[in-house]
CHARMM-style PDB file with segment names, atoms N, HN, CA, C and O in Angstrom:
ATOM      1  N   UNK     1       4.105  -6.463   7.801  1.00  0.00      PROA
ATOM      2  CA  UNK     1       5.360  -5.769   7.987  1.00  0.00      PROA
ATOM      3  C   UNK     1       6.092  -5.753   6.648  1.00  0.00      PROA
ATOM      4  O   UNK     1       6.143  -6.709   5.873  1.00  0.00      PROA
ATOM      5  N   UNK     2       6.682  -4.496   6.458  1.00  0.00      PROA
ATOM      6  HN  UNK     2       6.640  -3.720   7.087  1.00  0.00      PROA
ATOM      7  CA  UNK     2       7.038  -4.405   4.761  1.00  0.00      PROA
ATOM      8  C   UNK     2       6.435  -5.220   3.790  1.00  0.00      PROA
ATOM      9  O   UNK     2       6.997  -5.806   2.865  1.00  0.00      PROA
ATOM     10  N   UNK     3       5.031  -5.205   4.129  1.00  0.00      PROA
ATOM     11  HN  UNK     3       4.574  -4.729   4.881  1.00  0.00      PROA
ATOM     12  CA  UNK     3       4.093  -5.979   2.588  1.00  0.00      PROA
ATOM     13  C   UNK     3       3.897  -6.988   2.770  1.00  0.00      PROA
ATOM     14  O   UNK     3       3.175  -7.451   1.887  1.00  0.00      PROA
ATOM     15  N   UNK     4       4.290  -8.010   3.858  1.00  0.00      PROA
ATOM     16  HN  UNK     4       4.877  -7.634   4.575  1.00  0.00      PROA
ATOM     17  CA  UNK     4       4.465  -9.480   3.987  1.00  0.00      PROA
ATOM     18  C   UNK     4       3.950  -9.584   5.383  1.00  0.00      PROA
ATOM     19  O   UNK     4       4.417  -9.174   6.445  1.00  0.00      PROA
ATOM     20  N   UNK     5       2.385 -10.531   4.971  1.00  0.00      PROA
ATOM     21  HN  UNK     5       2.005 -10.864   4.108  1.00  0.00      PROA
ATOM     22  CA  UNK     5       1.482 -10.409   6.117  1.00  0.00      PROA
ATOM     23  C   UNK     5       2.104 -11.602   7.241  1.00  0.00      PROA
ATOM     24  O   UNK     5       2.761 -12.615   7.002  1.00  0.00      PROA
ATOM     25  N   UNK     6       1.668 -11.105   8.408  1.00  0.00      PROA
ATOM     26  HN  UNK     6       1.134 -10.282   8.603  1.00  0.00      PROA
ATOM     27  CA  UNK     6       2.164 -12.151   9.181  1.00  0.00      PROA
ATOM     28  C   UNK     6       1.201 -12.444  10.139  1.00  0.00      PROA
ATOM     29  O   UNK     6       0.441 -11.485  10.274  1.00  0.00      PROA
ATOM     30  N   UNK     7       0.877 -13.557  10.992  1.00  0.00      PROA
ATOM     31  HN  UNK     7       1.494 -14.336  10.883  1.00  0.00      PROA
ATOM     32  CA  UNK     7       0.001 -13.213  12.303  1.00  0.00      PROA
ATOM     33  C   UNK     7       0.689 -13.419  13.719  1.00  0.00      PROA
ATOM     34  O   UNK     7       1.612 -14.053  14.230  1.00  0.00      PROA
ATOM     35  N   UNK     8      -0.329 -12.488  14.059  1.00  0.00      PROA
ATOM     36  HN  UNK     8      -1.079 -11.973  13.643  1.00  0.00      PROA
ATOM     37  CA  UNK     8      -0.133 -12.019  15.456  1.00  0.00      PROA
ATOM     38  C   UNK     8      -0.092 -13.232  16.140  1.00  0.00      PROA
ATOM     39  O   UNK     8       0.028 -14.358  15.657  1.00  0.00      PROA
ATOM     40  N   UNK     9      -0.245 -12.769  17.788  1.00  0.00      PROA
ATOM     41  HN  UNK     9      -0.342 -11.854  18.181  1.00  0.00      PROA
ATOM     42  CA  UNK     9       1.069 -12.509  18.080  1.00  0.00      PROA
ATOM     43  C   UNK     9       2.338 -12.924  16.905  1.00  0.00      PROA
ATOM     44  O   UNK     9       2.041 -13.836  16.133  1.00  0.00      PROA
ATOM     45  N   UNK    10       4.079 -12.128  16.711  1.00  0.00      PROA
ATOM     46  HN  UNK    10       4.320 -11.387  17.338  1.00  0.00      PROA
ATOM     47  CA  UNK    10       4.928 -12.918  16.306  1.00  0.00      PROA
ATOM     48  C   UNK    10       6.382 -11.967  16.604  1.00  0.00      PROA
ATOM     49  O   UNK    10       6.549 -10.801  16.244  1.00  0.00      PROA
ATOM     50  N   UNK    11       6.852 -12.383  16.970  1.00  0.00      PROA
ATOM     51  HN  UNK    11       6.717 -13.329  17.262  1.00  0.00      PROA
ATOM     52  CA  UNK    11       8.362 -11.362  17.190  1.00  0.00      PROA
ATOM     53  C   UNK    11       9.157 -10.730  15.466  1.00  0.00      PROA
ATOM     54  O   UNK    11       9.355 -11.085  14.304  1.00  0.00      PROA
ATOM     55  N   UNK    12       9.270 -10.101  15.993  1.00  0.00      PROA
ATOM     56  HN  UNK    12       9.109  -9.813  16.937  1.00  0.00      PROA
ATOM     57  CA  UNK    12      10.319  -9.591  14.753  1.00  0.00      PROA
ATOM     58  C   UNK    12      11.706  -8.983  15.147  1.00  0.00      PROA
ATOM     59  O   UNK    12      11.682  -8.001  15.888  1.00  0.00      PROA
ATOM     60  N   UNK    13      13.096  -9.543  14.661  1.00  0.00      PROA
ATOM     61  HN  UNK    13      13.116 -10.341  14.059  1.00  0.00      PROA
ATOM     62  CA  UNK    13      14.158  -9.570  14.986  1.00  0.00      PROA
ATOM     63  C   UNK    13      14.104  -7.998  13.757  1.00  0.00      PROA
ATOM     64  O   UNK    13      13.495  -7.833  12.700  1.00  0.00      PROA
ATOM     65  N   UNK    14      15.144  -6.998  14.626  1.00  0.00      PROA
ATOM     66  HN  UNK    14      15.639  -7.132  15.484  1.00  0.00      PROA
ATOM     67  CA  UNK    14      15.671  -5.817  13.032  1.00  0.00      PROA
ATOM     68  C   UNK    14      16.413  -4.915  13.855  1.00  0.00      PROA
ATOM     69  O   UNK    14      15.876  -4.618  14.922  1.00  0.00      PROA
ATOM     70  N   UNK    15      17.731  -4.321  13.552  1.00  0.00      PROA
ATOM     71  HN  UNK    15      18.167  -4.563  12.685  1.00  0.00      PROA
ATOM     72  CA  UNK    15      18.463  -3.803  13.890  1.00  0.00      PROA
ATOM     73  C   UNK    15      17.913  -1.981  14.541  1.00  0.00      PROA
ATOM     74  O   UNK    15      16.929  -1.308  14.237  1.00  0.00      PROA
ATOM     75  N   UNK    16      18.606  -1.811  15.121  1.00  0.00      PROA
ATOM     76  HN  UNK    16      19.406  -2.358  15.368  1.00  0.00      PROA
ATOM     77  CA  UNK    16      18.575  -0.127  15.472  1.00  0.00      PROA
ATOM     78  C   UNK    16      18.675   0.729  14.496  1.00  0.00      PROA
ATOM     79  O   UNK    16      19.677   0.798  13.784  1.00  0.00      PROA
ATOM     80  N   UNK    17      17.717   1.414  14.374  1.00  0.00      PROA
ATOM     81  HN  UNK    17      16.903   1.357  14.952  1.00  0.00      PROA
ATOM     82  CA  UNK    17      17.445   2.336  13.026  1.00  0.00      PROA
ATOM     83  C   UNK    17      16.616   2.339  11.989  1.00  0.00      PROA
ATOM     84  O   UNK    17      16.046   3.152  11.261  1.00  0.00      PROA
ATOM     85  N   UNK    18      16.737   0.949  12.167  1.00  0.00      PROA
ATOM     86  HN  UNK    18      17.200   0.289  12.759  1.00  0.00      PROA
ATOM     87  CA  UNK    18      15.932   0.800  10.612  1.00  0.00      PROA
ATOM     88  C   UNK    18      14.525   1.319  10.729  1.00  0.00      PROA
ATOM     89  O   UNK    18      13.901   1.779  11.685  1.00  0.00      PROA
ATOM     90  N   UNK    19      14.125   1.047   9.120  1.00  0.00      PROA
ATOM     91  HN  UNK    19      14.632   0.673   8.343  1.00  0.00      PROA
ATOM     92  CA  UNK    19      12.287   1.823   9.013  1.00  0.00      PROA
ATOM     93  C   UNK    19      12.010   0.352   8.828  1.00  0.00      PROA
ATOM     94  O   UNK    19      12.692  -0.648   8.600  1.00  0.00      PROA
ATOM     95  N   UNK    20      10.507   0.671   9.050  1.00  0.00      PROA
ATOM     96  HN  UNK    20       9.953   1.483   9.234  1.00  0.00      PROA
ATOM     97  CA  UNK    20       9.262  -0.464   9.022  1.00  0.00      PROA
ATOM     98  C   UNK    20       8.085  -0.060   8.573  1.00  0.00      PROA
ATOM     99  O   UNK    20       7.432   0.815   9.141  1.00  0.00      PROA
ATOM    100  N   UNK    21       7.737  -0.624   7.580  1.00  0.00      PROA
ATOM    101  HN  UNK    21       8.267  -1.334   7.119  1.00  0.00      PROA
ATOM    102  CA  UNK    21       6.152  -0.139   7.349  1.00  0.00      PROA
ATOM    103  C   UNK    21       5.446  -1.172   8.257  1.00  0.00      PROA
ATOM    104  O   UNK    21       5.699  -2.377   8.277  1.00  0.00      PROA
ATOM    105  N   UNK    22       4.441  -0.469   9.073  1.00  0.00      PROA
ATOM    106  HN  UNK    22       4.235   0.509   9.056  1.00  0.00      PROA
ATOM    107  CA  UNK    22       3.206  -1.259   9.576  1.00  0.00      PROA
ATOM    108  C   UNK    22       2.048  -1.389   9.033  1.00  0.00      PROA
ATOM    109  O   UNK    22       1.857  -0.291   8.511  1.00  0.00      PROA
ATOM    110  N   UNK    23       1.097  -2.082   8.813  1.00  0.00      PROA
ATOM    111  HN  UNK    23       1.252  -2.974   9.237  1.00  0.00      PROA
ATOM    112  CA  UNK    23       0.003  -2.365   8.030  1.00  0.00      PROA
ATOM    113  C   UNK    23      -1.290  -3.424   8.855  1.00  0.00      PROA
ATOM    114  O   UNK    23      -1.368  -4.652   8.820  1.00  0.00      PROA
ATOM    115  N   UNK    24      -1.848  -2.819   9.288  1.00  0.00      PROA
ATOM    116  HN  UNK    24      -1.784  -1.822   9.317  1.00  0.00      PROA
ATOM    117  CA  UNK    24      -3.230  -3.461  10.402  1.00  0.00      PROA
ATOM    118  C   UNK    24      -3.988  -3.329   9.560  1.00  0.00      PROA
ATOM    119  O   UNK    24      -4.235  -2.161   9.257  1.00  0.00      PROA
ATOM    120  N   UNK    25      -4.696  -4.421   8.804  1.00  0.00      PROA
ATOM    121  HN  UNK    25      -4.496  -5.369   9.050  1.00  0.00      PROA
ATOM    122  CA  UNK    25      -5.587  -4.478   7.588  1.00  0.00      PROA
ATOM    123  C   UNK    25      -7.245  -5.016   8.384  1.00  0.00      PROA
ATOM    124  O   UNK    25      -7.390  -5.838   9.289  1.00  0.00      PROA
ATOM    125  N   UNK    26      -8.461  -4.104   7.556  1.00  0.00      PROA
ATOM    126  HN  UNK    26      -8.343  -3.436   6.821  1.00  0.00      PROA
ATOM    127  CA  UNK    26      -9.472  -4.786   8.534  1.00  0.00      PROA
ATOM    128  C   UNK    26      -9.894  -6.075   8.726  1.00  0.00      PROA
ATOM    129  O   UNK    26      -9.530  -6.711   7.736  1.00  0.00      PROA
ATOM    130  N   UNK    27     -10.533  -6.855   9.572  1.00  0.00      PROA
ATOM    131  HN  UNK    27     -10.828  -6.338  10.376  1.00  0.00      PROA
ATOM    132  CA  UNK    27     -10.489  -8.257   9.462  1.00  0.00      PROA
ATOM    133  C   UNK    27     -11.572  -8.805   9.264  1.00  0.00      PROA
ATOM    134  O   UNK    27     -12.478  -8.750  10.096  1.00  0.00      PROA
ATOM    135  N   UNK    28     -11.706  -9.614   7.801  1.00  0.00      PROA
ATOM    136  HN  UNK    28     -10.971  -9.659   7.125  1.00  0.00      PROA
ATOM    137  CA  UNK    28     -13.143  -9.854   7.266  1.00  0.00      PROA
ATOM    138  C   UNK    28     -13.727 -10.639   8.620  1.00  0.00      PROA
ATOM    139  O   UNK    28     -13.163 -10.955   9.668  1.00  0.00      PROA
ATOM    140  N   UNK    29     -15.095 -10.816   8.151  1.00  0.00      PROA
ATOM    141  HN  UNK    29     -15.553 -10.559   7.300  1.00  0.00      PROA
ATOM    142  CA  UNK    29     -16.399 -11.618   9.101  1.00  0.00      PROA
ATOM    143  C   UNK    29     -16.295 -12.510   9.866  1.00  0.00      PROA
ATOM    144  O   UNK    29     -16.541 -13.604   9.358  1.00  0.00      PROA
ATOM    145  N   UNK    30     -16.030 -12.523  10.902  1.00  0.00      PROA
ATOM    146  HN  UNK    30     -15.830 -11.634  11.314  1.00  0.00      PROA
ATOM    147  CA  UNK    30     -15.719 -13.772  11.769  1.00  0.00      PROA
ATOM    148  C   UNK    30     -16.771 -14.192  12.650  1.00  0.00      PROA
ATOM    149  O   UNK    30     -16.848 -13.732  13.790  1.00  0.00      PROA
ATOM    150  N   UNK    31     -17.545 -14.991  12.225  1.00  0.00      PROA
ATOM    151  HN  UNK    31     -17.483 -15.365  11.300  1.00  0.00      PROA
ATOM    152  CA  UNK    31     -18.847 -15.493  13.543  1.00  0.00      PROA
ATOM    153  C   UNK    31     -19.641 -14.223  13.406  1.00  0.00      PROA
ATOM    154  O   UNK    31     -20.202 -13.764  14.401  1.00  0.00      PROA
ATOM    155  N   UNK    32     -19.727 -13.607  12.198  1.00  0.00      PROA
ATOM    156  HN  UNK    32     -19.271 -13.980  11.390  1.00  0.00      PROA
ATOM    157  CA  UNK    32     -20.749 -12.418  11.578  1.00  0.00      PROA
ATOM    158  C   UNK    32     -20.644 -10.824  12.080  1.00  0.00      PROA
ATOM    159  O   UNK    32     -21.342  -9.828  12.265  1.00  0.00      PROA
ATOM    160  N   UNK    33     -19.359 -11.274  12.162  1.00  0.00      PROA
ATOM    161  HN  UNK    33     -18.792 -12.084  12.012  1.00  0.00      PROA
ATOM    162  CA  UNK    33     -18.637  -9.416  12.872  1.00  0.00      PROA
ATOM    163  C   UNK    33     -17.734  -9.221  12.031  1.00  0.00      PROA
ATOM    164  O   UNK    33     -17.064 -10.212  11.740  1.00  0.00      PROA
ATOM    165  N   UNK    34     -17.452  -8.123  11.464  1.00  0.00      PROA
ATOM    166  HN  UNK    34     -17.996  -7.317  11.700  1.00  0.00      PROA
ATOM    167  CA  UNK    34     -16.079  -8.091  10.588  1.00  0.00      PROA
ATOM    168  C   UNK    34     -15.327  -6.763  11.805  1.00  0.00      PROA
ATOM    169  O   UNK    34     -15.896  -5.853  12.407  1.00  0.00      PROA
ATOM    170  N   UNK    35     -13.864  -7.178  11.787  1.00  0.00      PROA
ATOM    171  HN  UNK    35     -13.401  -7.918  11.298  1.00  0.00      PROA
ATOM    172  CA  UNK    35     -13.182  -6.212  12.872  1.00  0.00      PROA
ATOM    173  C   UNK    35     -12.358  -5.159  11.971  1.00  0.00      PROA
ATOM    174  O   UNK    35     -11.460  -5.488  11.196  1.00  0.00      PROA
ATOM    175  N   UNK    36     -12.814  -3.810  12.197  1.00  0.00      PROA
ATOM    176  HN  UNK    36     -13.544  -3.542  12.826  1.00  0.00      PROA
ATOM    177  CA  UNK    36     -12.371  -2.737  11.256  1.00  0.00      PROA
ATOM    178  C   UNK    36     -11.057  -1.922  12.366  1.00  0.00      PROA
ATOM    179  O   UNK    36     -11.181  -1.435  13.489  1.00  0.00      PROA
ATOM    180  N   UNK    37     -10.098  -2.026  11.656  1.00  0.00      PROA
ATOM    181  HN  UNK    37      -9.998  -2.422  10.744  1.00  0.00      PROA
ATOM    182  CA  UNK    37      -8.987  -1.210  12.634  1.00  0.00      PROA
ATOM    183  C   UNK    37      -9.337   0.034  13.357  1.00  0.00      PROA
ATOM    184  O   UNK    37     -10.225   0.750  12.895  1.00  0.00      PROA
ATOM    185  N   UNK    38      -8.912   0.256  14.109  1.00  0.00      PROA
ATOM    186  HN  UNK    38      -8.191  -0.326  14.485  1.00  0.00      PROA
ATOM    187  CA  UNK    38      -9.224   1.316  15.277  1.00  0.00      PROA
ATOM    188  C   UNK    38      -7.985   2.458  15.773  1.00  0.00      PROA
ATOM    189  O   UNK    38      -8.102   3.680  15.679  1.00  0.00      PROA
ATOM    190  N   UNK    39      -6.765   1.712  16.327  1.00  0.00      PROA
ATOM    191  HN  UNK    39      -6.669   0.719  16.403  1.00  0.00      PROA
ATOM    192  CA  UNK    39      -5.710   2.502  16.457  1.00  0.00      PROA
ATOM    193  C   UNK    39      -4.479   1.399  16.539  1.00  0.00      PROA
ATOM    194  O   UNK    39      -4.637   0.179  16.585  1.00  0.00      PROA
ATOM    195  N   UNK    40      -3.332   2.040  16.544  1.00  0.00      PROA
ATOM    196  HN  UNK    40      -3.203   3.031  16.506  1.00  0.00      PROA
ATOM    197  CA  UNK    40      -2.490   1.458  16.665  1.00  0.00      PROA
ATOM    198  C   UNK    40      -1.639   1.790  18.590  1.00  0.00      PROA
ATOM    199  O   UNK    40      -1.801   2.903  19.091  1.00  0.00      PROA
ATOM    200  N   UNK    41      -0.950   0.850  19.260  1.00  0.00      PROA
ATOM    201  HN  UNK    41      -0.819  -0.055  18.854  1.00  0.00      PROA
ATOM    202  CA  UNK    41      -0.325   1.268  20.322  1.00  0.00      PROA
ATOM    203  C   UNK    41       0.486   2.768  20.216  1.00  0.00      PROA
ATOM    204  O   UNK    41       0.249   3.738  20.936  1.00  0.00      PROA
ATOM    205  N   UNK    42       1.278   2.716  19.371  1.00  0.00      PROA
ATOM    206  HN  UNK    42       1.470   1.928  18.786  1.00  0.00      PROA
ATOM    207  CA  UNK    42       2.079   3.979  19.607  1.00  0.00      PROA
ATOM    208  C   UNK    42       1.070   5.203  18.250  1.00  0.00      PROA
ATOM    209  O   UNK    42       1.370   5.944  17.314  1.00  0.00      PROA
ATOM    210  N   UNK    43       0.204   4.882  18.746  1.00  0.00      PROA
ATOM    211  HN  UNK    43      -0.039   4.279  19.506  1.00  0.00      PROA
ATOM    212  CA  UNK    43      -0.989   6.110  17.879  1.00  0.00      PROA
ATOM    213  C   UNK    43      -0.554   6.200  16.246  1.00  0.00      PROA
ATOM    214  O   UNK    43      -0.743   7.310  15.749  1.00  0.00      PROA
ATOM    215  N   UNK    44      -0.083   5.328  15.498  1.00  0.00      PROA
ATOM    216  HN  UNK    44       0.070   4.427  15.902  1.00  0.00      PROA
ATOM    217  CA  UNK    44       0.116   5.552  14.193  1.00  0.00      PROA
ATOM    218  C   UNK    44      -0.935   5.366  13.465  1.00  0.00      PROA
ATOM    219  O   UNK    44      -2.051   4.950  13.775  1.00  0.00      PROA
ATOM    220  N   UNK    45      -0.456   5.740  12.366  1.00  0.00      PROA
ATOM    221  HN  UNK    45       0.451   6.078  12.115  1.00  0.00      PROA
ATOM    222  CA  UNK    45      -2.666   5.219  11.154  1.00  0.00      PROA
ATOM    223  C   UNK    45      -2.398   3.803  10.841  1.00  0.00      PROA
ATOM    224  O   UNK    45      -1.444   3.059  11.067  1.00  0.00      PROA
ATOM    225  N   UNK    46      -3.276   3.694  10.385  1.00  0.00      PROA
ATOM    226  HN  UNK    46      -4.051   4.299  10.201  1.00  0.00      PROA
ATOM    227  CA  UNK    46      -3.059   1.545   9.811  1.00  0.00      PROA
ATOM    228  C   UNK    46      -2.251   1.880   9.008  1.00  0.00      PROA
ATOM    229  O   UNK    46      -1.389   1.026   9.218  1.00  0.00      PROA
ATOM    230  N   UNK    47      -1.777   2.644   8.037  1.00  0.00      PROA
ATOM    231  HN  UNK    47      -2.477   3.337   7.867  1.00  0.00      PROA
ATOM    232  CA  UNK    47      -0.770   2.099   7.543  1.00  0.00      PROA
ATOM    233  C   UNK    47       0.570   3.413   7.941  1.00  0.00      PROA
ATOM    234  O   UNK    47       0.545   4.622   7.708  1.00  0.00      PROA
ATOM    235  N   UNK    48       1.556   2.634   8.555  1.00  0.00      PROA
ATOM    236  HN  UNK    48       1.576   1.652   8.744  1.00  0.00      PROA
ATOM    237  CA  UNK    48       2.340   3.576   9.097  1.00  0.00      PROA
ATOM    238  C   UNK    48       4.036   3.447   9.002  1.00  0.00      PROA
ATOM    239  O   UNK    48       4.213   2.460   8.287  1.00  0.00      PROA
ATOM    240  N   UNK    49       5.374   3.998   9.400  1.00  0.00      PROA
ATOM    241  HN  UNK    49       5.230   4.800   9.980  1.00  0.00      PROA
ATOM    242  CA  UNK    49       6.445   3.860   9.450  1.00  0.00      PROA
ATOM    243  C   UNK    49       6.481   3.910  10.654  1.00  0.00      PROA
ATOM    244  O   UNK    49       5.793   4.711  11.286  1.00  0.00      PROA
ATOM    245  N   UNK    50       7.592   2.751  11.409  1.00  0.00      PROA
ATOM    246  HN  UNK    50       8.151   2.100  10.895  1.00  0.00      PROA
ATOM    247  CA  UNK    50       8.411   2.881  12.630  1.00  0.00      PROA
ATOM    248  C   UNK    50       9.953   2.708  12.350  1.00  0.00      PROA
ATOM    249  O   UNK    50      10.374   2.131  11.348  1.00  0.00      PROA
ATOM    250  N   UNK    51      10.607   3.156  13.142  1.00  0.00      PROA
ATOM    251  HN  UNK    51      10.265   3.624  13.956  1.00  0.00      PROA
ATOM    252  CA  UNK    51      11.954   3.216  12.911  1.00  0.00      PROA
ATOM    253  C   UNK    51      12.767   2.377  14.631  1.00  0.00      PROA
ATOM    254  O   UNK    51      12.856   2.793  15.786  1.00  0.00      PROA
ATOM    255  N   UNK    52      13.257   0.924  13.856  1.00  0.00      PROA
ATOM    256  HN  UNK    52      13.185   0.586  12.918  1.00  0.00      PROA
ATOM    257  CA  UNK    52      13.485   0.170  15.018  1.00  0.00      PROA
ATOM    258  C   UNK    52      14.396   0.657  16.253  1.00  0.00      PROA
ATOM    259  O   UNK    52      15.610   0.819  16.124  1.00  0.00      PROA
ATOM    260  N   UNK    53      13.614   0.905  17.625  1.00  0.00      PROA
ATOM    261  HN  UNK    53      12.628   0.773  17.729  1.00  0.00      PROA
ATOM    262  CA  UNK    53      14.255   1.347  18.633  1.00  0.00      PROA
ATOM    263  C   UNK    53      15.451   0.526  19.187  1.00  0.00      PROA
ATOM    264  O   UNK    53      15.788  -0.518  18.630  1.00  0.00      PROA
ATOM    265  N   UNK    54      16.349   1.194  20.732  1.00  0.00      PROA
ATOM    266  HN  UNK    54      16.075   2.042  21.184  1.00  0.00      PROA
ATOM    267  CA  UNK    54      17.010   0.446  20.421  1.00  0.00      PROA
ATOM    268  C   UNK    54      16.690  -0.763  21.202  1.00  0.00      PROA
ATOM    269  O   UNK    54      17.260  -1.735  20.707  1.00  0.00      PROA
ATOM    270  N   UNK    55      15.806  -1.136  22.508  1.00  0.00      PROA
ATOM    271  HN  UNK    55      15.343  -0.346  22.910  1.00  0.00      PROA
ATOM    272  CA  UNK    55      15.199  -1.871  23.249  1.00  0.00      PROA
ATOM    273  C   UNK    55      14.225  -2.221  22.685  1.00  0.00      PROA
ATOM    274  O   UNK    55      13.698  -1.537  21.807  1.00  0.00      PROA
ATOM    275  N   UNK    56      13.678  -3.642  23.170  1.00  0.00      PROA
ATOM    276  HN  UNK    56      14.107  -4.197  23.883  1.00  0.00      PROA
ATOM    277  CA  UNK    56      12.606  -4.198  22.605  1.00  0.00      PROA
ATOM    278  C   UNK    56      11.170  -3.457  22.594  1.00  0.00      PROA
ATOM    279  O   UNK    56      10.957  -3.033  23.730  1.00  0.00      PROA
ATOM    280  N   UNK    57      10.412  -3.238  21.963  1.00  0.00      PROA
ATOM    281  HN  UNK    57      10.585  -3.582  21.040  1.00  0.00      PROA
ATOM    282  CA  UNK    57       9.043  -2.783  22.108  1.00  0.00      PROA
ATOM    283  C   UNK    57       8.444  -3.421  21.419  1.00  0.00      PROA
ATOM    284  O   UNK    57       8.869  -4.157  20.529  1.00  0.00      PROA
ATOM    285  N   UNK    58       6.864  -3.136  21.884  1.00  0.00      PROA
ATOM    286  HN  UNK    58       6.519  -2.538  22.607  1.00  0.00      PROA
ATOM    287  CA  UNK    58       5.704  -4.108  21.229  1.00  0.00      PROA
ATOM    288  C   UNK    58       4.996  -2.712  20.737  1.00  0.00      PROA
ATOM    289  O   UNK    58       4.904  -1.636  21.328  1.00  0.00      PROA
ATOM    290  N   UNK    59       4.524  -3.119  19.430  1.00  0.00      PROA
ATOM    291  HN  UNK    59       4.599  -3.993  18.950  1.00  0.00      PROA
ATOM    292  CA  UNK    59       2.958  -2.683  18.974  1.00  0.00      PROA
ATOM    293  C   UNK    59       2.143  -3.655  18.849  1.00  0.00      PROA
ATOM    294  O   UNK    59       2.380  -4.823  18.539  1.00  0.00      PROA
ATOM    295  N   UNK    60       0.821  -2.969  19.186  1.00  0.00      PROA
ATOM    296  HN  UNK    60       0.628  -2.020  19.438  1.00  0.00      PROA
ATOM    297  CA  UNK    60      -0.658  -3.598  18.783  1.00  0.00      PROA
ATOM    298  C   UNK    60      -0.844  -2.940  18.310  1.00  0.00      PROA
ATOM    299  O   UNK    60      -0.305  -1.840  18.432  1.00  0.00      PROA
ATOM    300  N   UNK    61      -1.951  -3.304  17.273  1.00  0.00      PROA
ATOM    301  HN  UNK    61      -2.388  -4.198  17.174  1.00  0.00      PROA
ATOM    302  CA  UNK    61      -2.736  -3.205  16.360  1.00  0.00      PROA
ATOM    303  C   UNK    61      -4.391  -3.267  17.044  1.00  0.00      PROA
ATOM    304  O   UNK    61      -4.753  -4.388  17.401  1.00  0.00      PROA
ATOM    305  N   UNK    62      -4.942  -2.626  17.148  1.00  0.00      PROA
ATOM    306  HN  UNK    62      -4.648  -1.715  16.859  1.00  0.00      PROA
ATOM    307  CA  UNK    62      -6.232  -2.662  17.902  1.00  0.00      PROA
ATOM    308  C   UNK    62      -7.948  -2.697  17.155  1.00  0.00      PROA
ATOM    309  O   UNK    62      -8.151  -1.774  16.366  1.00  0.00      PROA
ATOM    310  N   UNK    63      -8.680  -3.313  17.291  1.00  0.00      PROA
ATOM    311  HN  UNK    63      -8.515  -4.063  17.932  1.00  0.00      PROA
ATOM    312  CA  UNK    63      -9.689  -3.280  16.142  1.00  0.00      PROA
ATOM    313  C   UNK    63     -11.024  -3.435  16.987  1.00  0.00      PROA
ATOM    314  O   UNK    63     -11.138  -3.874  18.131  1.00  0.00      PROA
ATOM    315  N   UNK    64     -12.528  -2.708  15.666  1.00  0.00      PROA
ATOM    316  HN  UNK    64     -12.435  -2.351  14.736  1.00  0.00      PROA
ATOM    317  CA  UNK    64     -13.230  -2.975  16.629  1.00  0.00      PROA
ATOM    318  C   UNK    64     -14.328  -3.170  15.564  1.00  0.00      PROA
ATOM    319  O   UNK    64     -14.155  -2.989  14.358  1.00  0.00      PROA
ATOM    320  N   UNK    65     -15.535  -3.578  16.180  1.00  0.00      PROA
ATOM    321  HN  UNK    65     -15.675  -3.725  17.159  1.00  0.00      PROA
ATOM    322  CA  UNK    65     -16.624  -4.522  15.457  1.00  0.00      PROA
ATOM    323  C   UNK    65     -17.695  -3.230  14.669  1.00  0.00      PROA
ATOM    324  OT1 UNK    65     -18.674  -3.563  14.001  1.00  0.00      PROA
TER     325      UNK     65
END
């Protein structure tokens, strides 16, 4: 989120309005699978802008082998 990786699950507190860059980066080799991004919940590209609603919402980040 704005350049500063975080892990999942994690809440993020941000006012009504604001922008957000999103960033779902692929995920090296784990137990000999590496997980390459796929889509995002609200259909954005891996790297994308949201603009904070005014109710809570979730994105995922979705990935696949």
């Amino acid at each position: 989120v704005q350049g500063s990786p975080i892990t999942a699950p994690r809440s993020i507190t941000s006012w009504e309005g604001y922008a957000l860059t999103l960033h779902a980066p692929n995920q090296p080799d784990t137990g000999g699978v590496s997980q390459v991004f796929s889509s995002w919940s609200d259909g954005g590209t891996q790297t994308h802008k949201i603009v904070t609603p005014a109710t809570a919402t979730t994105y995922a980040a979705k990935f696949a082998p």
